[in-house]
ZAVOZA-837752 format. One record per residue (C-alpha): residue number from 1; residue in one letter; x, y, z. Coordinates in Angstrom, 2 decimals. Each point is the difference from the previous one (the first is absolute). Example, Ala and Ser with C-alpha at 12.3 -4.5 7.8 and 13.67 -1.06 7.14 Angstrom:
% ZAVOZA-837752
PT   k r       x       y       z
PT   1 A   12.30   -4.50    7.80
PT   2 S    1.37    3.44   -0.66
//
This chain:
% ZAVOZA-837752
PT   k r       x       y       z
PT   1 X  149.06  147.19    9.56
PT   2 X   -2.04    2.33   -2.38
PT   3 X   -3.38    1.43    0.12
PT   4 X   -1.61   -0.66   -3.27
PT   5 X   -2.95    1.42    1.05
PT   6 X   -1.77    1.68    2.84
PT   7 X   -3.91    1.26    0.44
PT   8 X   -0.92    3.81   -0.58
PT   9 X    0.54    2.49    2.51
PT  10 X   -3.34    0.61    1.65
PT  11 X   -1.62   -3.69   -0.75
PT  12 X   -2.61   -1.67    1.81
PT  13 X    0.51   -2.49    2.86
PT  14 X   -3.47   -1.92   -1.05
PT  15 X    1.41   -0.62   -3.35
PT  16 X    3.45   -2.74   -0.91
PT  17 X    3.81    2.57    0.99
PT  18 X    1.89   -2.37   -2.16
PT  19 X    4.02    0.46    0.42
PT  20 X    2.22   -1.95   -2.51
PT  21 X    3.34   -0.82    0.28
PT  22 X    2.95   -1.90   -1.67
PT  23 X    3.86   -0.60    0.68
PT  24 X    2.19    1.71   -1.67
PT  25 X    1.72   -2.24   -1.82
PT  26 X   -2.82   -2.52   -0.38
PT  27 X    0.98   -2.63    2.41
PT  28 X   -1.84   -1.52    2.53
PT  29 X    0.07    0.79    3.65
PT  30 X   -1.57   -0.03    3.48
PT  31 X   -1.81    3.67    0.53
PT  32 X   -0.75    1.76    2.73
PT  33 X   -3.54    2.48   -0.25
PT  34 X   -0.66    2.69    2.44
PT  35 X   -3.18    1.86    0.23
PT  36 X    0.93    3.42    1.92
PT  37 X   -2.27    2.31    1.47
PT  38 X    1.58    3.75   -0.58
PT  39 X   -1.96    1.89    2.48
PT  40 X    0.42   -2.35    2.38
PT  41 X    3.30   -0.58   -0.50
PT  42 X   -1.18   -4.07    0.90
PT  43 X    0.76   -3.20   -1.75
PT  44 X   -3.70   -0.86   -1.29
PT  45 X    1.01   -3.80   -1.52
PT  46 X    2.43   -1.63   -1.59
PT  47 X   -0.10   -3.19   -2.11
PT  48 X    2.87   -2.29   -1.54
PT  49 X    0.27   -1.92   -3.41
PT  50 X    2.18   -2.14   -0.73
PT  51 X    2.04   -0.37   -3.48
PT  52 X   -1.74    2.12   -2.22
PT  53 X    1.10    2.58   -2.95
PT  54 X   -3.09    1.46   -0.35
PT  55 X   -2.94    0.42    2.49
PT  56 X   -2.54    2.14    1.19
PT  57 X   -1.42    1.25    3.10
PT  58 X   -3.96    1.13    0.64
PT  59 X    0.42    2.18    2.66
PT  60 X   -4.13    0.81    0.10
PT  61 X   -0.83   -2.64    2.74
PT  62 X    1.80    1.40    2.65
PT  63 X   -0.54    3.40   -0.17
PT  64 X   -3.31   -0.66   -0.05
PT  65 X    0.51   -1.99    3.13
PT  66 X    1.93    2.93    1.97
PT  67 X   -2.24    2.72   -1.54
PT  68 X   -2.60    1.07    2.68
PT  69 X   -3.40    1.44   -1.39
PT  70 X   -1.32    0.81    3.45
PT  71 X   -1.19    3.50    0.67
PT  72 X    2.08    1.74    3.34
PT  73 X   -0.74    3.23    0.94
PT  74 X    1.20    2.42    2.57
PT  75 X   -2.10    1.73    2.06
PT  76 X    0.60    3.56   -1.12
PT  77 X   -0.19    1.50   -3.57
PT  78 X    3.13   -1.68   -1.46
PT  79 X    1.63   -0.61   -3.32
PT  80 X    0.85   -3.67    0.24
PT  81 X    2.61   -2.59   -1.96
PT  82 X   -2.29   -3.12   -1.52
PT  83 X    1.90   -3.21    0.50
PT  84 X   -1.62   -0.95   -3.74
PT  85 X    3.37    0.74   -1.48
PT  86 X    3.02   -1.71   -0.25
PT  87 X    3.48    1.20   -1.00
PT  88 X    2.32   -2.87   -0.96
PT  89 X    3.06   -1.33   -1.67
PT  90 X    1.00   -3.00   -1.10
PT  91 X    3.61   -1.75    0.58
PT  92 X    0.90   -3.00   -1.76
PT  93 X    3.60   -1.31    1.07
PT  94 X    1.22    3.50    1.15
PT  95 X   -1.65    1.72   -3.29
PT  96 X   -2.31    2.82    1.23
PT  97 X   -3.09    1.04   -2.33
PT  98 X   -0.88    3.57   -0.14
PT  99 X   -2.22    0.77    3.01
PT 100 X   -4.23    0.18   -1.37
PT 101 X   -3.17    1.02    1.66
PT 102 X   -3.46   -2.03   -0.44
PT 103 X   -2.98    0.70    1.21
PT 104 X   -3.72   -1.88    0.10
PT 105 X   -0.61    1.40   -3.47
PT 106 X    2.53    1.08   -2.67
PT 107 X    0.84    3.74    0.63
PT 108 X    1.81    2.48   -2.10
PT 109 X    2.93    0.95    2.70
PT 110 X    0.24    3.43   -1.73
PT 111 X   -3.67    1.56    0.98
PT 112 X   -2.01    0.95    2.97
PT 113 X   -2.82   -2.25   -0.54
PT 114 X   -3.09   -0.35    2.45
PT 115 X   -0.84   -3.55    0.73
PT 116 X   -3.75    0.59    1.72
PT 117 X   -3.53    1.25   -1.82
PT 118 X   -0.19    3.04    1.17
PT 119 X   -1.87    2.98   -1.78
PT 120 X    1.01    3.89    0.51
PT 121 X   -3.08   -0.21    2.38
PT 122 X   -1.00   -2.30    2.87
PT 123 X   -2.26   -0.23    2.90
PT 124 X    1.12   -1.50    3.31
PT 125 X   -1.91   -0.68    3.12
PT 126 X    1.42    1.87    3.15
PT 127 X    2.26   -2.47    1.75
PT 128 X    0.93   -1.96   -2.85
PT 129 X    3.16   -0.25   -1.84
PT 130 X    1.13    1.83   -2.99
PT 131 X    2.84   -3.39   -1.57
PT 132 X    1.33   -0.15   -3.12
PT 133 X    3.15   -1.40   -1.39
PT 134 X    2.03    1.73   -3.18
PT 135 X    3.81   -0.70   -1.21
PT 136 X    2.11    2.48    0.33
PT 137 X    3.77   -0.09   -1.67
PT 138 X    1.41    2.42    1.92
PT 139 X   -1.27    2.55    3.24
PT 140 X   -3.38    0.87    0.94
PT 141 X   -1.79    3.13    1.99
PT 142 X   -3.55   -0.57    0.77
PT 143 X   -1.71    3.54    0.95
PT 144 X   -3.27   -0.33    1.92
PT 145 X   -2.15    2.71    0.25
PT 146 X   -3.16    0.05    2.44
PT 147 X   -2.89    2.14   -0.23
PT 148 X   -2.56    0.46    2.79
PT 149 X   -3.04    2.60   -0.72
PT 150 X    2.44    2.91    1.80
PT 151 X    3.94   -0.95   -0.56
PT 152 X    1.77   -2.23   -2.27
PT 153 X    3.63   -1.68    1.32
PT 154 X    2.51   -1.62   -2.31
PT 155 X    2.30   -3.26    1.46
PT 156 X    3.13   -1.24   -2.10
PT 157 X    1.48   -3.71   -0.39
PT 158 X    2.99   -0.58   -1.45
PT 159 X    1.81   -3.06   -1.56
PT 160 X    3.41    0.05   -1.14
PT 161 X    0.84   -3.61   -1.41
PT 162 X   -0.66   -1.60   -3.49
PT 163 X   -1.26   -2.33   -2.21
PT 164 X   -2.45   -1.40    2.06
PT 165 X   -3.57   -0.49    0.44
PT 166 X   -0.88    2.31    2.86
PT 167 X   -4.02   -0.16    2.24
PT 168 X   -1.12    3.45    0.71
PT 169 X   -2.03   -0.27    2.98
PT 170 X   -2.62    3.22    1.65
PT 171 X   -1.54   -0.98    2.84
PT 172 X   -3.18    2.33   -0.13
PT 173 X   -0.03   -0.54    3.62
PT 174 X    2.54    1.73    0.74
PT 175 X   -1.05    3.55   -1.62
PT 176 X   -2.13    2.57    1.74
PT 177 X   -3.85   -1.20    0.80
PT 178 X   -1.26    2.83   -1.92
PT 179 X    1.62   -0.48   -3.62
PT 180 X   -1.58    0.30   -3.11
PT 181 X    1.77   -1.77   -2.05
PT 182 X    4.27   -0.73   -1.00
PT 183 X    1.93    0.93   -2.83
PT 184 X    2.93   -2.26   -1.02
PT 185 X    2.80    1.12   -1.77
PT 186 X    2.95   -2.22   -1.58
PT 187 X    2.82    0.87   -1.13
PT 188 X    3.24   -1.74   -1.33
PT 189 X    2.97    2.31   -0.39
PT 190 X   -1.99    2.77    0.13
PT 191 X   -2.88   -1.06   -2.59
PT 192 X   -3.45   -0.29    0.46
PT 193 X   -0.51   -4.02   -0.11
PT 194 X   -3.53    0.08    1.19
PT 195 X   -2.56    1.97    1.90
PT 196 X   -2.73   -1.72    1.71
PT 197 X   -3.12    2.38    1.60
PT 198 X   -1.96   -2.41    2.69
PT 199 X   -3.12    1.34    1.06
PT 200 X   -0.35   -0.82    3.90
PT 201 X   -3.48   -1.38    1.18
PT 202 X   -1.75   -1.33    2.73
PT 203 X    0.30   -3.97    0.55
PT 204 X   -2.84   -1.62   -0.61
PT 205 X   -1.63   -2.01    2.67
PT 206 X    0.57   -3.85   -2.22
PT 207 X    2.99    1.14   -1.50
PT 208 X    2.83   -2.17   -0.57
PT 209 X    3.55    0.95   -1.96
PT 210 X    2.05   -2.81   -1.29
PT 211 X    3.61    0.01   -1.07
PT 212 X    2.04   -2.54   -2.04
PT 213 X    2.60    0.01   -2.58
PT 214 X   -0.31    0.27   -3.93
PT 215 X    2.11   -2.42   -2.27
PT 216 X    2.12    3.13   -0.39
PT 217 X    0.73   -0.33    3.66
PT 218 X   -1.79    3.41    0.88
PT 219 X   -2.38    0.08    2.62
PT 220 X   -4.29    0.48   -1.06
PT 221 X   -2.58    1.21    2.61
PT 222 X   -3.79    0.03   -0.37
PT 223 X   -2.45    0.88    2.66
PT 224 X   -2.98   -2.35   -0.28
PT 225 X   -2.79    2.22    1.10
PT 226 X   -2.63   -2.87    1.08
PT 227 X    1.24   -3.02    2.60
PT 228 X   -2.44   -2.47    0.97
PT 229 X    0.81   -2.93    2.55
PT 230 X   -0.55   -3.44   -0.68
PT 231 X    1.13   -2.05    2.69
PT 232 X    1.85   -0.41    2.77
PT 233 X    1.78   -3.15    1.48
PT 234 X    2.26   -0.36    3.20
PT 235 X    2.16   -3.71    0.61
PT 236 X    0.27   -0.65    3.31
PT 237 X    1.95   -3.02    2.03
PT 238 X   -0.87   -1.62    3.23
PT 239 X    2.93   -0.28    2.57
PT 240 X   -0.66   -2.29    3.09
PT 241 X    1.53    0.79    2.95
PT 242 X   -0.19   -0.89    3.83
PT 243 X   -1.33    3.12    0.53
PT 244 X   -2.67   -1.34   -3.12
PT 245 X   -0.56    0.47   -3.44
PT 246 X    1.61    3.59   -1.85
PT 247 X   -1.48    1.02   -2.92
PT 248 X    2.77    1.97   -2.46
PT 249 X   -1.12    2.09   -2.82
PT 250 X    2.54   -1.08   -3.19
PT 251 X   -1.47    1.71   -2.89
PT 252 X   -2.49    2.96   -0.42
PT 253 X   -0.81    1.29   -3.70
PT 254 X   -2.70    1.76   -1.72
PT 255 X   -0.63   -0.48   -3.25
PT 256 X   -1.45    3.57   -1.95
PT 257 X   -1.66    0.88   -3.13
PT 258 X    1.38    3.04   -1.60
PT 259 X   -1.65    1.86   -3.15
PT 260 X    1.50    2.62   -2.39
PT 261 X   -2.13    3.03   -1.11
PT 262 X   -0.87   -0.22   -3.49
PT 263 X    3.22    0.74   -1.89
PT 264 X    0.56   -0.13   -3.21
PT 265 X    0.38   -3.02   -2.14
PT 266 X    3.56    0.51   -0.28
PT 267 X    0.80    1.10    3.37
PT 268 X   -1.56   -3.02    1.65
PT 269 X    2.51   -2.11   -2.43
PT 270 X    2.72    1.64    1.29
PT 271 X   -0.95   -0.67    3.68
PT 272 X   -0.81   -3.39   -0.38
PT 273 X    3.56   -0.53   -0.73
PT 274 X    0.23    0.15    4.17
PT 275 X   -0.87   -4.00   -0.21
PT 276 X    3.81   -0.29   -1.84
PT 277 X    1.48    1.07    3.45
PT 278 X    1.32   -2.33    2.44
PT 279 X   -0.50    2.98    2.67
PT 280 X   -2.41    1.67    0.24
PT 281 X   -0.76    3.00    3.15
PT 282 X   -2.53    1.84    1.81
PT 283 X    0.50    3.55    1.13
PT 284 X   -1.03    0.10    3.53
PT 285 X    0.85    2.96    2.79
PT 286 X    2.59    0.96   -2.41
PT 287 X    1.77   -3.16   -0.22
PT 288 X   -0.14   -3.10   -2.28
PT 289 X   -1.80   -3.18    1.01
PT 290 X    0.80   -3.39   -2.44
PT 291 X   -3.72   -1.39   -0.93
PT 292 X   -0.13   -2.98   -2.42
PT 293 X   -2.73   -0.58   -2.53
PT 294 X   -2.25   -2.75    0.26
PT 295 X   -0.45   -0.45   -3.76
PT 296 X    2.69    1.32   -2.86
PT 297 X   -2.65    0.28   -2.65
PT 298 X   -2.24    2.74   -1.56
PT 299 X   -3.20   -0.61   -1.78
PT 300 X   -1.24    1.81   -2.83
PT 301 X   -4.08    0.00   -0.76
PT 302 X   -1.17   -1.98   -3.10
PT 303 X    0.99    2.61   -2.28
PT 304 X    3.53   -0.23    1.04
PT 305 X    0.02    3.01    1.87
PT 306 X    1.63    1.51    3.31
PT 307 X   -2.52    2.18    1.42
PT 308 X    1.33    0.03    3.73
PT 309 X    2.64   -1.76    1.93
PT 310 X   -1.11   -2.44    2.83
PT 311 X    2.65   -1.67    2.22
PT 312 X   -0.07   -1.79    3.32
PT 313 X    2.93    0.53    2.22
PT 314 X    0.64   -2.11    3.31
PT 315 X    2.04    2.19    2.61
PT 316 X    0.59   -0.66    3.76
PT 317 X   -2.81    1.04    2.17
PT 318 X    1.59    0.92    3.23
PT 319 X   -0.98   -0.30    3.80
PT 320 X    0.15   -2.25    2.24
PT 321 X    2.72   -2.43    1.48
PT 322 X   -2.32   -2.09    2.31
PT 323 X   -3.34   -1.31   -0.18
//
């Protein structure tokens, strides 16, 4: 068998991988397709056709399927592998394709290329994390450097792999109480990628940062300044028993407004994107909590304009085993 053709090197998963094929010498046969996954070194699927010249394979579906968008941290400043990529070849009766990268969005395999908004300048609430996501084709050094009002420190994180789309996680948390604010350096083989200055300030009392994943596959944060409850609701079920009835709490959630600050017109547009997300996180003690959104839509005012972001979030509201 002979590839006729193949998708670009660096294609997106969310869009049709089409591999063609044909027998050599035009005849039919019975074909055998295997889906590999390299970095794994894993069978991912195969699938058989039977007397064929010609055919075709989309192998979109099921790397979307085995593609995990989830955010996982560690719990110290890290530089950490996304499982949004997938390395694979393609073997059609023995007949290996080269092996290709893809990714959520087309990339060019060739650049450093940052997949979250970030300016040169943010601000960041003490406690909260400091998460973005960039792809990097070869090895990394991340060079933190901390500044309190008396000292400033410098920590180093290295990554040595390649061609993938890495999370860069800083727990704020973790640094001394007193700092100021955190310079990040990045550099890929030796080259300034990017530099990111985030001004450290005190966490405001409704305060409420939120983490999902771009359609890039890099991770987004906002802190929502203003939370305001709405409800709360608890199921319970009733258990008889000779010593008499039990009463076991099954379900405790509380459902929260949270408002934006006034951003700007575009800004808001780009975080209202968050609704796109199947996942969507809370940053709480320095850890992430799953929440879930009780409506996916965003409404503009009657002159078709964002002028804050409103969303209401149901999370588990914990306590309790017996009533």
């Amino acid at each position: 068998m002979n590839f006729i053709s193949i998708p670009p090197n660096g294609s997106s998963w969310q869009e049709p991988l089409i591999y063609s094929f044909a027998s050599e010498d035009g005849s039919t046969t019975d074909i055998l397709v295997e889906i590999r996954d390299d970095d794994l070194g894993e069978l991912m699927a195969t699938k058989r056709l039977y007397g064929v010249a010609t055919a075709q394979i989309d192998i979109a579906p099921y790397l979307r399927s085995l593609c995990n968008i989830k955010i996982d941290i560690p719990e110290s400043n890290a530089i950490v592998e996304s499982e949004t990529t997938k390395r694979v070849t393609v073997v059609v009766n023995g007949t290996e394709s080269p092996s290709l990268i893809f990714f959520a969005r087309a990339l060019d395999t060739t650049k450093y290329t940052m997949l979250s908004s970030l300016s040169g300048i943010e601000r960041v609430e003490r406690g909260n994390m400091v998460l973005f996501s960039l792809f990097a084709p070869t090895r990394l050094s991340v060079v933190l450097t901390i500044y309190t009002p008396s000292s400033r420190a410098q920590q180093t994180m290295q990554w040595t792999g390649s061609n993938r789309i890495v999370d860069i996680v800083v727990h704020t948390a973790k640094i001394v109480q007193d700092a100021t604010s955190l310079m990040i350096n990045i550099y890929g083989d030796g080259l300034v990628v990017k530099s990111i200055k985030c001004d450290i300030v005190e966490r405001g009392e409704e305060s409420r940062q939120l983490l999902w994943r771009n359609s890039q596959g890099g991770v987004e944060s906002y802190c929502f300044p203003h939370c305001r409850p709405i409800a709360r609701s608890v199921e319970v079920e009733s258990l008889a028993t000779q010593q008499g009835d039990i009463v076991e709490l099954r379900d405790a959630v509380s459902r929260l407004r949270l408002l934006s600050a006034l951003e700007t017109r575009e800004y808001l547009d780009q975080l209202s994107e968050m609704i796109l997300s199947p996942y969507i996180y809370e940053c709480v003690s320095d850890k992430l909590h799953p929440v879930s959104l009780e409506r996916r839509a965003i409404e503009y005012d009657s002159q078709g304009r964002l002028r804050q972001l409103a969303l209401e979030i149901t999370q588990e509201w914990k306590g309790g085993g017996q009533l």
